[in-house]
Backbone of each chain as ProteinMPNN parsed JSONL, in Angstrom:
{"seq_chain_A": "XXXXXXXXXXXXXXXXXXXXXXXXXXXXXXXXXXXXXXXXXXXXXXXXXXXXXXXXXXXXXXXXXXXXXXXXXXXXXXXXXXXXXXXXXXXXXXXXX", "coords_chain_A": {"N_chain_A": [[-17.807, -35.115, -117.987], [-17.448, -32.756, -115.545], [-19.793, -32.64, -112.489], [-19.894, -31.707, -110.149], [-20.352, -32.814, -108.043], [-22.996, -33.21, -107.806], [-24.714, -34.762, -108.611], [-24.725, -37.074, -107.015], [-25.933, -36.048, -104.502], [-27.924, -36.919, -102.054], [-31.425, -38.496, -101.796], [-32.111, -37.58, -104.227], [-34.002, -37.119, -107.372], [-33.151, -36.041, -109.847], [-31.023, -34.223, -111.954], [-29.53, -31.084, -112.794], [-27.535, -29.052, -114.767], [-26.466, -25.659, -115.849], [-25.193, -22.897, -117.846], [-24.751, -19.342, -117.868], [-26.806, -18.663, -119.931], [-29.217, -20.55, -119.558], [-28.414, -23.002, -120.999], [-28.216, -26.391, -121.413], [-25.508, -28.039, -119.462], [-25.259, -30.651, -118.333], [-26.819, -33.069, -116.974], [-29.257, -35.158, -115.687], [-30.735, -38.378, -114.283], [-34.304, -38.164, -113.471], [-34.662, -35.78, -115.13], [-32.893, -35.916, -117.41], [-32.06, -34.89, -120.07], [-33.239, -32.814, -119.899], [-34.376, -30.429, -121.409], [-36.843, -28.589, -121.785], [-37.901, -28.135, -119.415], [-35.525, -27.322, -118.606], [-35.775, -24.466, -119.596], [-38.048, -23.41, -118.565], [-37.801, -23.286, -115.836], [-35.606, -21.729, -116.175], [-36.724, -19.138, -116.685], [-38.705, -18.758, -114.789], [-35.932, -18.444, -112.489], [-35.011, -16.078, -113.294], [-36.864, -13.967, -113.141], [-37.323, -14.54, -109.864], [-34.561, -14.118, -109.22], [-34.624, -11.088, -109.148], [-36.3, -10.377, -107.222], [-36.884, -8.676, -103.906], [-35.226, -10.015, -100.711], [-34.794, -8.96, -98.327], [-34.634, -5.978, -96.255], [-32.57, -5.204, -96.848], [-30.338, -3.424, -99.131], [-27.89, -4.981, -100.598], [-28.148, -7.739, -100.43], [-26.564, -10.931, -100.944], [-27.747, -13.556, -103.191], [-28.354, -16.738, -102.413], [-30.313, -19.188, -102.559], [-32.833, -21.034, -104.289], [-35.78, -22.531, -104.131], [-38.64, -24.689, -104.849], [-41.118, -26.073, -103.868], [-43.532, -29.181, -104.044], [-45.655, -31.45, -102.767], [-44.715, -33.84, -102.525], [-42.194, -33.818, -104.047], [-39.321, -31.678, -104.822], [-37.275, -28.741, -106.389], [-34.259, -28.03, -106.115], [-32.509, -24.934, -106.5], [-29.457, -23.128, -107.17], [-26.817, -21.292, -107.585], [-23.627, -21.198, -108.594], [-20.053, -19.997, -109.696], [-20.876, -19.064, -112.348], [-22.585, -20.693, -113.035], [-25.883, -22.214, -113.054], [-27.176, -24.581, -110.997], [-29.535, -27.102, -110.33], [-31.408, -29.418, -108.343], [-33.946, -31.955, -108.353], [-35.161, -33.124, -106.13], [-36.904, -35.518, -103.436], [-38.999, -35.168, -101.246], [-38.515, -35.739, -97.845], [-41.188, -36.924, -96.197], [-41.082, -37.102, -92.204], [-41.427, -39.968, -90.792], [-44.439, -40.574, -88.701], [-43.872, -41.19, -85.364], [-43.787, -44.682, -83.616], [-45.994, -45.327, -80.83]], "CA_chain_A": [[-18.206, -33.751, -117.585], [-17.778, -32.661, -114.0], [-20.725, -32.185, -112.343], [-19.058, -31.072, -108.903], [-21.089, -33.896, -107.152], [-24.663, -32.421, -107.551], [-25.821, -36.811, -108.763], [-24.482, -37.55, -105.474], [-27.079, -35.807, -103.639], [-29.31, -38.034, -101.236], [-32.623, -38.199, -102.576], [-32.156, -36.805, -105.449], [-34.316, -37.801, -108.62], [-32.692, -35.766, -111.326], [-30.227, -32.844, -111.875], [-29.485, -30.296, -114.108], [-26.623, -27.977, -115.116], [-26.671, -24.831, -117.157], [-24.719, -22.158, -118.022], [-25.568, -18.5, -117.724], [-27.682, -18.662, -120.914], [-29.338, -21.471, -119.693], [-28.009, -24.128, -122.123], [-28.019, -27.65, -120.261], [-24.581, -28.543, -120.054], [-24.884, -32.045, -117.609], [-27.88, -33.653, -116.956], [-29.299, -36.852, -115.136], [-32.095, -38.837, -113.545], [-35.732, -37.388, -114.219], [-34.337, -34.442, -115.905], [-32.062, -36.143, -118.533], [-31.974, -34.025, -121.677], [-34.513, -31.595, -119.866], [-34.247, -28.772, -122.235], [-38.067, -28.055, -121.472], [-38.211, -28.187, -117.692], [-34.427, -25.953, -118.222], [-36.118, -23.201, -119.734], [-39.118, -23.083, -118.409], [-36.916, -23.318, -114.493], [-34.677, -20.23, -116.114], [-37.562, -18.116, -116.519], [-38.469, -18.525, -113.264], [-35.247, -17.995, -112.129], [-34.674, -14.427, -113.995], [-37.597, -12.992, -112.582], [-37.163, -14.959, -108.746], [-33.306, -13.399, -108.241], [-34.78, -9.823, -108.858], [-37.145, -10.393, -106.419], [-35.974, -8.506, -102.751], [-35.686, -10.874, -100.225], [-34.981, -8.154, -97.157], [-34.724, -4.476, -97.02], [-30.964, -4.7, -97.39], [-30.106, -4.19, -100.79], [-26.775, -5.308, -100.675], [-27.879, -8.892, -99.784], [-25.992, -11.883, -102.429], [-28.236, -14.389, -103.54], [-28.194, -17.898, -102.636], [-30.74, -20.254, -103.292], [-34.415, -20.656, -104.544], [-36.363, -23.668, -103.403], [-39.596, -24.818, -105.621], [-41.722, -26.98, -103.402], [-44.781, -29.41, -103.89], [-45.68, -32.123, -101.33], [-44.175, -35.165, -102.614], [-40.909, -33.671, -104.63], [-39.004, -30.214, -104.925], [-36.599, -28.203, -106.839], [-33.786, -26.85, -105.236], [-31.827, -24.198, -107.083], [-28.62, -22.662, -106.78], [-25.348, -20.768, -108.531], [-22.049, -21.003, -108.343], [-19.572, -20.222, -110.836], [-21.333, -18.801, -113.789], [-23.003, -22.472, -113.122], [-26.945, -22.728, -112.55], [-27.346, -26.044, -110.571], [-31.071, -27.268, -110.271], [-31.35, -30.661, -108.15], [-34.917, -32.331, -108.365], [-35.257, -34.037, -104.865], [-37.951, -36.323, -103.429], [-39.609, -34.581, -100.109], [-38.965, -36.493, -97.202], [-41.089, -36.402, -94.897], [-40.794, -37.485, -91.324], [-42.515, -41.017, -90.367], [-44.686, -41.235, -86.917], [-43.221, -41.998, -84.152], [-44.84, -45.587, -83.021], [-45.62, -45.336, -79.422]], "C_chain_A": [[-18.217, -33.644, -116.06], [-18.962, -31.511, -113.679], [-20.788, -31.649, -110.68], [-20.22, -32.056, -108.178], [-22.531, -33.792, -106.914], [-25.223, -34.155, -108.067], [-25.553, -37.408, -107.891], [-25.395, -37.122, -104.406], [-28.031, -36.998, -103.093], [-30.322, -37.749, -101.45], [-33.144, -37.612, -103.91], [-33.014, -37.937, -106.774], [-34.016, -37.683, -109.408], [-31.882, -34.214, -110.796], [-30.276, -32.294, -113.245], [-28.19, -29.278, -113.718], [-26.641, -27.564, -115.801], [-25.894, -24.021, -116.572], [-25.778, -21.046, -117.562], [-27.341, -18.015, -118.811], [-28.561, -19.461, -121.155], [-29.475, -22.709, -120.211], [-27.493, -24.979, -121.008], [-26.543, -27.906, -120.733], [-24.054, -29.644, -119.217], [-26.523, -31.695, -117.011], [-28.084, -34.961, -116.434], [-30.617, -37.185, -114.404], [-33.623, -38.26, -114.533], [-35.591, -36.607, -115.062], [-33.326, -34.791, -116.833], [-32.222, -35.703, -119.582], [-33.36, -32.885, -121.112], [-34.583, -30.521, -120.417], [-35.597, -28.21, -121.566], [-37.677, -27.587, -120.547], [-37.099, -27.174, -117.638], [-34.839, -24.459, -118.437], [-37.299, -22.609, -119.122], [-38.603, -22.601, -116.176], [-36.245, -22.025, -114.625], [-36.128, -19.184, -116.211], [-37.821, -17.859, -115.166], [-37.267, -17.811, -112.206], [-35.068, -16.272, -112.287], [-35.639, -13.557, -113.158], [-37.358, -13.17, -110.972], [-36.048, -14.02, -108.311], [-33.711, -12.332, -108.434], [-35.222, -9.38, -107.904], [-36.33, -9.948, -104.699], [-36.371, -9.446, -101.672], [-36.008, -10.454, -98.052], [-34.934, -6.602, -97.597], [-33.03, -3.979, -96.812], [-30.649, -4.9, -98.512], [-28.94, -4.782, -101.45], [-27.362, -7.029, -100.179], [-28.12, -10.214, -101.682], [-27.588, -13.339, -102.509], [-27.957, -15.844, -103.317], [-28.822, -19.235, -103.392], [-32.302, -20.162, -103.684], [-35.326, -22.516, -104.36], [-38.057, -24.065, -104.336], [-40.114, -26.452, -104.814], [-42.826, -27.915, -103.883], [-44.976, -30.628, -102.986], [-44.677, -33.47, -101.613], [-42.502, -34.654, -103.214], [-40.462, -31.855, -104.815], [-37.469, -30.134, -105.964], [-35.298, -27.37, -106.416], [-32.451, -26.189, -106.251], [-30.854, -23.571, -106.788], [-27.727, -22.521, -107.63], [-24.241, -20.709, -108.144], [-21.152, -21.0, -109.526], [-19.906, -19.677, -112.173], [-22.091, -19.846, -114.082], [-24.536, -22.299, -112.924], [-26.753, -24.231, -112.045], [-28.779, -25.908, -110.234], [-30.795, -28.903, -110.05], [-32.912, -31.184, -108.074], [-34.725, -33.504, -107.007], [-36.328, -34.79, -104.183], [-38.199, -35.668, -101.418], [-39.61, -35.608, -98.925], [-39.633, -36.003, -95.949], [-41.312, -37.789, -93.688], [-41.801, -38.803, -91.268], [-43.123, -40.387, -89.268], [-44.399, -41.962, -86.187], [-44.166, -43.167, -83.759], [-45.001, -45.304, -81.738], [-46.717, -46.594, -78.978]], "O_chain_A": [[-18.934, -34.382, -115.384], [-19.171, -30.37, -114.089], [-21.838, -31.233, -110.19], [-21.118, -31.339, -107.738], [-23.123, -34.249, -105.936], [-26.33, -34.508, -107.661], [-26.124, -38.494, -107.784], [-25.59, -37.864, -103.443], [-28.705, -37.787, -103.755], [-30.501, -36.534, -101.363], [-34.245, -37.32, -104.378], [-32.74, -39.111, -107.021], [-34.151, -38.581, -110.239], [-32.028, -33.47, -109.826], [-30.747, -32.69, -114.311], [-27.951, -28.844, -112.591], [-26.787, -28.199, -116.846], [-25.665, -24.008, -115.363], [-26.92, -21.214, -117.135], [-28.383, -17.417, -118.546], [-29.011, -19.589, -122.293], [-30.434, -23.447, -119.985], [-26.747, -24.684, -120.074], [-26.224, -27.993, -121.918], [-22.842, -29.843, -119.144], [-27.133, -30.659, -116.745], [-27.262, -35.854, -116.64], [-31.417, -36.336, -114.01], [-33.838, -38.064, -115.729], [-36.442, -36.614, -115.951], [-32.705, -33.786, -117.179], [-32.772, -36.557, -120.277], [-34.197, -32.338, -121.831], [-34.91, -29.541, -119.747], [-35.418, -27.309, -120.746], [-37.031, -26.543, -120.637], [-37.268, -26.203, -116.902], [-34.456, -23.495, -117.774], [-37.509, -21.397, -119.172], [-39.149, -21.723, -115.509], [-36.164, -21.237, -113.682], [-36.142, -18.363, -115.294], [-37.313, -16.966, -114.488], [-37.502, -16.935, -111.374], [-35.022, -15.464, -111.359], [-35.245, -12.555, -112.561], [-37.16, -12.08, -110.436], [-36.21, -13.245, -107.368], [-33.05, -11.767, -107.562], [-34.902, -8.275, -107.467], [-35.416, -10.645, -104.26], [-37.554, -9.763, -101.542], [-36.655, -10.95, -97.129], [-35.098, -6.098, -98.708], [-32.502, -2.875, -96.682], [-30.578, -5.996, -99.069], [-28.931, -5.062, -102.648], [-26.611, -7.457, -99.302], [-28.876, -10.352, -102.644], [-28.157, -13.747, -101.496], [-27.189, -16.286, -104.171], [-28.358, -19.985, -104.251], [-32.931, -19.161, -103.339], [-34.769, -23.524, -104.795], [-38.674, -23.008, -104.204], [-39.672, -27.573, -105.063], [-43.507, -27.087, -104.488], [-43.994, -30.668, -102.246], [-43.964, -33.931, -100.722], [-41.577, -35.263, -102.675], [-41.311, -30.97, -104.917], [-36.752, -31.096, -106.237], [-35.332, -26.14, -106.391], [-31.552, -26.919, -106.667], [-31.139, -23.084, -105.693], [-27.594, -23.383, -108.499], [-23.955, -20.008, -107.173], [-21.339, -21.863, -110.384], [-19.123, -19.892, -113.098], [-22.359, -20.07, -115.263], [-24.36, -22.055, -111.731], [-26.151, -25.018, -112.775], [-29.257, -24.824, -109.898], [-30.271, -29.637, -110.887], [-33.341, -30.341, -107.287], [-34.157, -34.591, -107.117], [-37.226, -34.334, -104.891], [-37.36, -35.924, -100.554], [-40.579, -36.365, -98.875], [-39.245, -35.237, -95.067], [-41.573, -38.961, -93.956], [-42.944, -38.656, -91.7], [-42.401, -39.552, -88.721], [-44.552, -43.183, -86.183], [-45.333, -42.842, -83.543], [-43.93, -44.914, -81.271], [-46.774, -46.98, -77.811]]}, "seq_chain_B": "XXXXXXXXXXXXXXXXXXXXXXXXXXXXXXXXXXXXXXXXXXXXXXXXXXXXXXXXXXXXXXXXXXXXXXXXXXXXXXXXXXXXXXXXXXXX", "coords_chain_B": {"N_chain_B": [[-65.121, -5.177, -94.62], [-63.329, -7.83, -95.532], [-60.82, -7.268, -96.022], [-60.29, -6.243, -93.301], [-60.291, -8.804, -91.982], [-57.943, -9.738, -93.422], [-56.447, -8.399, -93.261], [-55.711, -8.447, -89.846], [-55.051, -11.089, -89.908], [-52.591, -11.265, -90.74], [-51.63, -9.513, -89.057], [-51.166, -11.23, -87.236], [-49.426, -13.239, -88.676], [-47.228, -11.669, -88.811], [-46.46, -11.839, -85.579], [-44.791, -14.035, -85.531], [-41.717, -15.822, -84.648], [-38.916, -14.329, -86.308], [-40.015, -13.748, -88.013], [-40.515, -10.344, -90.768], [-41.599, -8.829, -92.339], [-45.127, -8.819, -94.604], [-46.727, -9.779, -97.314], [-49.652, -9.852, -99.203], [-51.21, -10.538, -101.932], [-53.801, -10.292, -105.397], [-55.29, -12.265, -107.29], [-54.471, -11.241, -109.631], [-52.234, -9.597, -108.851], [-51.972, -7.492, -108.309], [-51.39, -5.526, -105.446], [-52.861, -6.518, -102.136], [-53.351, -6.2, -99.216], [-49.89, -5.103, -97.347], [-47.597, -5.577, -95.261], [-44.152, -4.189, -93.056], [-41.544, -5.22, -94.072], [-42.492, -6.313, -96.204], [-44.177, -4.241, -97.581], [-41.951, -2.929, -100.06], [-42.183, -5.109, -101.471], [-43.101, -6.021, -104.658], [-45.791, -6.826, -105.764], [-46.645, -8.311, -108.731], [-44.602, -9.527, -109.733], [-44.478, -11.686, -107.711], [-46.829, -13.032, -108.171], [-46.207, -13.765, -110.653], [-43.451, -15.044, -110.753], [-44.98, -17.743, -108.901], [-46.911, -18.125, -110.961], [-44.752, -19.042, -113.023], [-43.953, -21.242, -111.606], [-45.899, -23.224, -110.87], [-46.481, -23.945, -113.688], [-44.48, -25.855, -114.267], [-45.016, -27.949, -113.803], [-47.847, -29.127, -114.404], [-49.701, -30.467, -113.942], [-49.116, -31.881, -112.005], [-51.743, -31.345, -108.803], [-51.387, -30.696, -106.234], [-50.741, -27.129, -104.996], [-47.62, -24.85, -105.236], [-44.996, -24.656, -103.257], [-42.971, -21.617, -103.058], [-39.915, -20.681, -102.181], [-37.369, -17.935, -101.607], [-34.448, -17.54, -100.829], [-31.428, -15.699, -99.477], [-28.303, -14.419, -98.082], [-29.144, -12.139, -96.334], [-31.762, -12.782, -95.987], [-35.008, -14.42, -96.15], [-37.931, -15.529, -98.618], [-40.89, -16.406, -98.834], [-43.263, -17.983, -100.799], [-46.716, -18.523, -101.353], [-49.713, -19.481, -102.982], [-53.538, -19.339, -102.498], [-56.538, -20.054, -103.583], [-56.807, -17.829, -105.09], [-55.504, -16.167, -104.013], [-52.435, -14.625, -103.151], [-49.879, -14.948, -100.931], [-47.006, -13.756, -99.394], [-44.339, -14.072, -97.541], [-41.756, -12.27, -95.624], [-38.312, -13.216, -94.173], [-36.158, -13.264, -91.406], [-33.059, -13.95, -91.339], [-32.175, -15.03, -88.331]], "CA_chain_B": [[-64.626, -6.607, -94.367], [-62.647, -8.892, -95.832], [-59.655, -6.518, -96.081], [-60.129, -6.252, -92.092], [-59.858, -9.949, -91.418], [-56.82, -9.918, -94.081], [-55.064, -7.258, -91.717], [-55.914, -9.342, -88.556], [-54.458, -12.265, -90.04], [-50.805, -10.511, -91.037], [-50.749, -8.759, -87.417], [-50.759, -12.784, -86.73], [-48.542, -13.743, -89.163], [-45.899, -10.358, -88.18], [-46.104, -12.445, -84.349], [-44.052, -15.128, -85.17], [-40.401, -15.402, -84.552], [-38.199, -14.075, -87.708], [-40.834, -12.58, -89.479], [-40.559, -9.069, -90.648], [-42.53, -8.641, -93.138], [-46.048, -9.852, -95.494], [-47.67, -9.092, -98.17], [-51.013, -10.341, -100.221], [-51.546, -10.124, -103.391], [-54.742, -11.102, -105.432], [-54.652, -13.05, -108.779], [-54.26, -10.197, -110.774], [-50.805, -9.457, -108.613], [-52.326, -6.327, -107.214], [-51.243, -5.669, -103.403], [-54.197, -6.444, -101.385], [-52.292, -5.606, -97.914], [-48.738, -5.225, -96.779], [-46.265, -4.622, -93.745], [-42.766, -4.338, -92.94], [-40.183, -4.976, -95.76], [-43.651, -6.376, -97.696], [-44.111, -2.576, -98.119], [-41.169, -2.502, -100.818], [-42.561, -6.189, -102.804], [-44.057, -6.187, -106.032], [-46.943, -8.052, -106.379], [-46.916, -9.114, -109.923], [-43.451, -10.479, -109.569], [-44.74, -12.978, -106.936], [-47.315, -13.715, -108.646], [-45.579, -14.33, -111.754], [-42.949, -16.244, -110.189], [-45.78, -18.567, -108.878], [-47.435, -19.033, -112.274], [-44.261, -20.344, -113.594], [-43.793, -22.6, -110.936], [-47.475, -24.133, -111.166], [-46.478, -24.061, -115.068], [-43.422, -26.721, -114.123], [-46.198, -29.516, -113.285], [-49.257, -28.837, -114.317], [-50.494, -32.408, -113.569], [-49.153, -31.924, -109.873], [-52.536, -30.568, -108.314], [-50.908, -28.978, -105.096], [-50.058, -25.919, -105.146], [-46.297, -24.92, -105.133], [-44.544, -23.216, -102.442], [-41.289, -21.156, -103.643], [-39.046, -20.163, -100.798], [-35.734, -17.536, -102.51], [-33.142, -17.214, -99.797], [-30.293, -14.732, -99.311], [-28.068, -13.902, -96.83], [-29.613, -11.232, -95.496], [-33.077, -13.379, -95.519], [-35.731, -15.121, -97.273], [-38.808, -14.455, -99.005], [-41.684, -17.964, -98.873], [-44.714, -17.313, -101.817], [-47.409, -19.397, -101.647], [-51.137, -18.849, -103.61], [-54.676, -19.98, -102.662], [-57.517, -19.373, -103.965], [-56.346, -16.411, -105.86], [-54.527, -15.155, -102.982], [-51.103, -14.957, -102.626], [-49.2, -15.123, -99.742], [-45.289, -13.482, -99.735], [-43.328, -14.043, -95.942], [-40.43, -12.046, -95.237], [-38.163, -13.791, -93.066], [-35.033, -13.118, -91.297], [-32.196, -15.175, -90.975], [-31.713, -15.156, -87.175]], "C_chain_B": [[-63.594, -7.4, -94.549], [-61.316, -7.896, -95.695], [-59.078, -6.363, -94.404], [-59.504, -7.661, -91.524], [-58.015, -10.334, -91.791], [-55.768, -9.116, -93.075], [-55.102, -8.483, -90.747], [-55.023, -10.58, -88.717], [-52.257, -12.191, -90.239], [-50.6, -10.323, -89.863], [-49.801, -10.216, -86.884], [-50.07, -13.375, -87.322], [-46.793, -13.323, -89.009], [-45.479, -11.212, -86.568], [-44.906, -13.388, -84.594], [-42.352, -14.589, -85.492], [-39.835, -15.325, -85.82], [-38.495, -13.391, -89.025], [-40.798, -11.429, -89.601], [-41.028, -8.213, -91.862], [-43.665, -8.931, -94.259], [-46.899, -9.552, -95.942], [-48.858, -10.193, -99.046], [-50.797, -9.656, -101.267], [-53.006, -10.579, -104.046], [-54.555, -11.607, -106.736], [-53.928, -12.721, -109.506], [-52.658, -9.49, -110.551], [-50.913, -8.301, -108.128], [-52.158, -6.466, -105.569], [-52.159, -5.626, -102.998], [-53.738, -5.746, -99.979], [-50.889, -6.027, -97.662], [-48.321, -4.918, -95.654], [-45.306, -4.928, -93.641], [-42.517, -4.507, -94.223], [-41.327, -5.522, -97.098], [-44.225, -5.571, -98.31], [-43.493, -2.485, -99.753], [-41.531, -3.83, -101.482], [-43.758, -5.767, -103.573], [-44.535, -7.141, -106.054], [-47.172, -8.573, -107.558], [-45.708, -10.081, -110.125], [-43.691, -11.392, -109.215], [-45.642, -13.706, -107.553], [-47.133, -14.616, -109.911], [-44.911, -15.471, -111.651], [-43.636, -17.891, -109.924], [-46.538, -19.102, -109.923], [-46.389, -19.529, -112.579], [-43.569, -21.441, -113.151], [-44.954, -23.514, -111.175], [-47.12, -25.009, -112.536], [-45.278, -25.439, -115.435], [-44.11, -28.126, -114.01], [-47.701, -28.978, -113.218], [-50.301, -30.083, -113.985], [-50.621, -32.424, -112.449], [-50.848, -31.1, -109.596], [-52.124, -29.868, -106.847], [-50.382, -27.979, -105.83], [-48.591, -25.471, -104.806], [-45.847, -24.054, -103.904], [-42.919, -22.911, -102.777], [-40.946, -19.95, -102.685], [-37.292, -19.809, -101.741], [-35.453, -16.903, -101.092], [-31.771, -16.51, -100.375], [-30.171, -14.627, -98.232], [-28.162, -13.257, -95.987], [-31.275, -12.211, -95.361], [-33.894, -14.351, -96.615], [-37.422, -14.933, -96.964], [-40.046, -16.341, -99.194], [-43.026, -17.312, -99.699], [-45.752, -18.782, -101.701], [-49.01, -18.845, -102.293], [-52.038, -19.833, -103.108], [-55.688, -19.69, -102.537], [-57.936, -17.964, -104.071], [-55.761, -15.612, -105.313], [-53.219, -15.225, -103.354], [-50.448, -14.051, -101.517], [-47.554, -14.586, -99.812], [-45.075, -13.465, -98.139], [-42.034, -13.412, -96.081], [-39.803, -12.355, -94.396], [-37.09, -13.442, -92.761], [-33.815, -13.987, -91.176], [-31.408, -15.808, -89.65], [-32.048, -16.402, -86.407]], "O_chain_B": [[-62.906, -7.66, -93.563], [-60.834, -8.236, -94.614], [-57.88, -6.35, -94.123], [-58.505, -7.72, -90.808], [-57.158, -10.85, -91.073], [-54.725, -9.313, -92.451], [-54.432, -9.478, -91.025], [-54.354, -11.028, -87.787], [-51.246, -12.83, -89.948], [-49.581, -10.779, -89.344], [-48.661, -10.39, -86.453], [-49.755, -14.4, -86.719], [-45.743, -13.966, -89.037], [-44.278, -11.261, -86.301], [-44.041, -13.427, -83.718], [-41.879, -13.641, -86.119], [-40.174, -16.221, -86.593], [-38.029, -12.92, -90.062], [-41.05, -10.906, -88.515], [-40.732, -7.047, -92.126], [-43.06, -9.456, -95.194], [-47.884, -9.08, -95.373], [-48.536, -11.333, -99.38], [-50.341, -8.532, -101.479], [-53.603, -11.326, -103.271], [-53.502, -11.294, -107.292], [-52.995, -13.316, -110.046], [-51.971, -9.01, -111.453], [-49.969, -7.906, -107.443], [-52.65, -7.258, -104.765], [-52.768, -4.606, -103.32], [-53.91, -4.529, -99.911], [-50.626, -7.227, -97.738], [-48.733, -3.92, -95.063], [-45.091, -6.064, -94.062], [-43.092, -4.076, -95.224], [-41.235, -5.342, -98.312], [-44.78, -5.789, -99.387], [-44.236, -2.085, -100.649], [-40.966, -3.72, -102.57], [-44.881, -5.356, -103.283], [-44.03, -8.238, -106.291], [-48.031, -9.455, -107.534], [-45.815, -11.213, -110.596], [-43.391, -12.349, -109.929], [-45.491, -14.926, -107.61], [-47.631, -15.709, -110.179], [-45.252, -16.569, -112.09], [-43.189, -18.928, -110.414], [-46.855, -20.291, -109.951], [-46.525, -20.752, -112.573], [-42.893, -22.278, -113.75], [-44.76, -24.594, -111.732], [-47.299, -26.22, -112.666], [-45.179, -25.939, -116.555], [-43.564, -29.219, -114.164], [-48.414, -28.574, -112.299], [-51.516, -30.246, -113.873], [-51.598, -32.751, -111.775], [-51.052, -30.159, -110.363], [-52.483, -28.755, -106.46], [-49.783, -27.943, -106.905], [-48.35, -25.923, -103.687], [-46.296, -22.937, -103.648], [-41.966, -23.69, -102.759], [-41.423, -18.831, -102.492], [-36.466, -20.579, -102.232], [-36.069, -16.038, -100.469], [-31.221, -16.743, -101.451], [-31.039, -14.643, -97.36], [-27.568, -13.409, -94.92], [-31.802, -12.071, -94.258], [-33.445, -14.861, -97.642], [-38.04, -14.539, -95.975], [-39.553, -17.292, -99.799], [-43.668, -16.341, -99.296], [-45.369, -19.915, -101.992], [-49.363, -17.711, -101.968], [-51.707, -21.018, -103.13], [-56.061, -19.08, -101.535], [-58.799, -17.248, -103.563], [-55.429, -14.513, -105.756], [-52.979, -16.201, -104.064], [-50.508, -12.836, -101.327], [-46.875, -15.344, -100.505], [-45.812, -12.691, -97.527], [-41.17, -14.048, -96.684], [-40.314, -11.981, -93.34], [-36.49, -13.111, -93.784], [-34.14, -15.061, -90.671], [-30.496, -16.635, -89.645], [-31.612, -16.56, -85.266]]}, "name": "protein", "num_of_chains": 2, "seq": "XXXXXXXXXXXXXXXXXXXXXXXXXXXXXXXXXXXXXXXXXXXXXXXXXXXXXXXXXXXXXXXXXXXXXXXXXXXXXXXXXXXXXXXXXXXXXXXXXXXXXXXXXXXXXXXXXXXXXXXXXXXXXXXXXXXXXXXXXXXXXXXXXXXXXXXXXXXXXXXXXXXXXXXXXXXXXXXXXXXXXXXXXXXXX"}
């Protein structure tokens, strides 16, 4: 199944691919057979892209971002494709001085 | 009161560079205060949105922050303690 390189991602813990109907159709890492976590992610979604993001209403949709401190969600379409990458938050060390 | 400080705090949130508009909400998804393009958001949306992010990890105890970008801008929701928070941002 091509998964256009979305398990190649750096940091990544798990992916997901769905159709428009969100039916998983490639899967990996944390999220391997995530049916749950897919539907419960498309809901979100459905209501998120209605949502305006300026007061131009002509503006396309790119991505949707689902944070918490240690790991995030980052969402995105292309294709008739949902992609949903589960990524691990890095954050920055302190500088030693 | 409290509705005063809530203004005060937006004027200060409207200061920073890119922002152009921000709205409150309160649990219930009712607009508590808005300005700029946070005028034209629905508050139950955001809040919705945010329950079914929470609803993705309910084990996680932070709270989620969900940032939806477009090319014309992007929109950052965060909730606490029954607030919620919506940023309109620009993309400059």
């Amino acid at each position: 199944m091509m998964t256009q390189g979305i398990e190649q991602i750096p940091d990544s813990l798990g992916y997901l691919m769905l159709n428009e109907d969100g039916a998983v159709i490639a899967s990996g890492g944390q999220l391997e057979n995530g049916e749950k976590i897919a539907n419960k992610l498309m809901h979100l979604i459905r209501i998120a892209i209605k949502m305006p993001t300026s007061d131009e209403r002509a503006s396309s949709f790119k991505k949707i971002t689902v944070m918490w401190k240690t790991f995030m969600y980052v969402i995105t379409f292309s294709n008739h494709r949902v992609f949903i990458c589960k990524r691990q938050t890095n954050s920055p060390e302190p500088i030693a001085v | 009161m409290m509705e005063k400080s809530i203004e005060k705090l937006m004027d200060e949130i409207m200061t920073n560079p890119g922002v152009n508009g921000v709205v409150c909400t309160d649990a219930q998804g009712l607009v508590v205060a808005a300005q700029g393009v946070g005028r034209k958001s629905t508050g139950g949306q955001m809040t919705g949105v945010l329950d079914l992010a929470r609803d993705l990890h309910p084990d996680v105890k932070d709270e989620p922050i969900v940032c939806i970008e477009s090319d014309a801008g992007s929109l950052l929701l965060k909730s606490c303690d029954g607030i919620t928070i919506g940023i309109h941002k620009t993309n400059s």
